[in-house]
C-alpha positions as CSV (number, residue, x, y, z in Angstrom):
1,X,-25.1,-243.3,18.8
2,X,-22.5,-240.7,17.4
3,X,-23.0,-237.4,19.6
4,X,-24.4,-234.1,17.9
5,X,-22.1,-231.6,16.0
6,X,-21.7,-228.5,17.1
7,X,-21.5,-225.2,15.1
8,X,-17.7,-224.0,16.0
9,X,-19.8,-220.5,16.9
10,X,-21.5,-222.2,19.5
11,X,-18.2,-224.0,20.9
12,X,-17.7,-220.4,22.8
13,X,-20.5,-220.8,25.0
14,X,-20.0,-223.9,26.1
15,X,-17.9,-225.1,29.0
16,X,-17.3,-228.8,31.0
17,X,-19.5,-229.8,33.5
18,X,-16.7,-230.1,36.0
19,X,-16.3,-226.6,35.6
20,X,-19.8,-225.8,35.5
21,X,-21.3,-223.6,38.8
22,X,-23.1,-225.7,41.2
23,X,-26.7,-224.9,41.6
24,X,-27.4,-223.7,38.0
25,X,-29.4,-225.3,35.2
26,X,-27.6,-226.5,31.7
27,X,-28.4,-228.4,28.8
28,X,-25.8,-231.3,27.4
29,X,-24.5,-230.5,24.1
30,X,-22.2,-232.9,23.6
31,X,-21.1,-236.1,25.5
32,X,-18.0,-237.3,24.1
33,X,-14.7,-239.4,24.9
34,X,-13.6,-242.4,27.1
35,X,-16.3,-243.8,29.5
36,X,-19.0,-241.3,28.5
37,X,-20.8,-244.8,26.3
38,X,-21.7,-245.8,30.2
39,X,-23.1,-242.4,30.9
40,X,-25.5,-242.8,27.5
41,X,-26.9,-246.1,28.6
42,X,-27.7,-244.4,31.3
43,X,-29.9,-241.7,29.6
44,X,-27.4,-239.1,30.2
45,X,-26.9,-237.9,26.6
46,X,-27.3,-234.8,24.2
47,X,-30.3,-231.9,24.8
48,X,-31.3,-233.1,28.3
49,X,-31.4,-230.7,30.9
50,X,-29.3,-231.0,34.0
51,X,-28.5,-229.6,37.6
52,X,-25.3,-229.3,39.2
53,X,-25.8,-229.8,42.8
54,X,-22.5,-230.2,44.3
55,X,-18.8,-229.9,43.2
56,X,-15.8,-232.5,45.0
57,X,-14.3,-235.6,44.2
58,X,-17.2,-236.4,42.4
59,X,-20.0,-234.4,41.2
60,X,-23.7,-234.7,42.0
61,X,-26.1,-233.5,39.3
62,X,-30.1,-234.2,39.2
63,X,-31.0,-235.4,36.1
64,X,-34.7,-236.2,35.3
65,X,-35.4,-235.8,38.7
66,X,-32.7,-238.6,39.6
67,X,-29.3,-237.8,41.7
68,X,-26.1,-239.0,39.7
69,X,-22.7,-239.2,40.4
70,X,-20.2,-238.7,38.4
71,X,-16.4,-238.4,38.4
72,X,-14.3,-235.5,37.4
73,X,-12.8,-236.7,34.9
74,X,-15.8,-237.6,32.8
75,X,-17.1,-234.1,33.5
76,X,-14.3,-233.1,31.8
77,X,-16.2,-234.8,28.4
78,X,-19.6,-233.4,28.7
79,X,-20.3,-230.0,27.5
80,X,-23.2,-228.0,28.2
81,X,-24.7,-224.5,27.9
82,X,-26.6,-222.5,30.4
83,X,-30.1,-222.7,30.4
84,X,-31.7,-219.1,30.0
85,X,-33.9,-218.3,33.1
């Protein structure tokens, strides 16, 4: 499954999920680079909603009501937005 385009407009807005703040809501816009095939199989793919719970060696976000880890460095390769309150 090739991963949405983004509008270069929109590319302001967004930011990693490693460098996301913990305890907010954001929607995925773009999963994308080495490893991130594992993380779609897994459900974790473009215009679902997730929460950043913690930030360390690895990062816990709740997706669909599920708790995943996830490294760093594949943080690094999914982008998201903030979710408006």
């Amino acid at each position: 499954m090739k991963p949405a385009r983004i509008p270069d407009l929109e590319l302001d807005s967004l930011t990693s999920l490693s460098k996301a703040r913990v305890g907010c809501d954001f929607q995925i816009r773009a999963v994308s680079g080495p490893g991130c095939d594992q993380l779609r199989k897994l459900g974790f793919c473009e215009s679902l909603q997730v929460r950043k719970l913690a930030h360390g060696r690895n990062l816990i976000c709740s997706v669909c009501g599920t708790r995943l880890a996830v490294s760093r460095q594949l943080a690094e390769q999914v982008l998201v937005s903030p979710v408006a309150a």
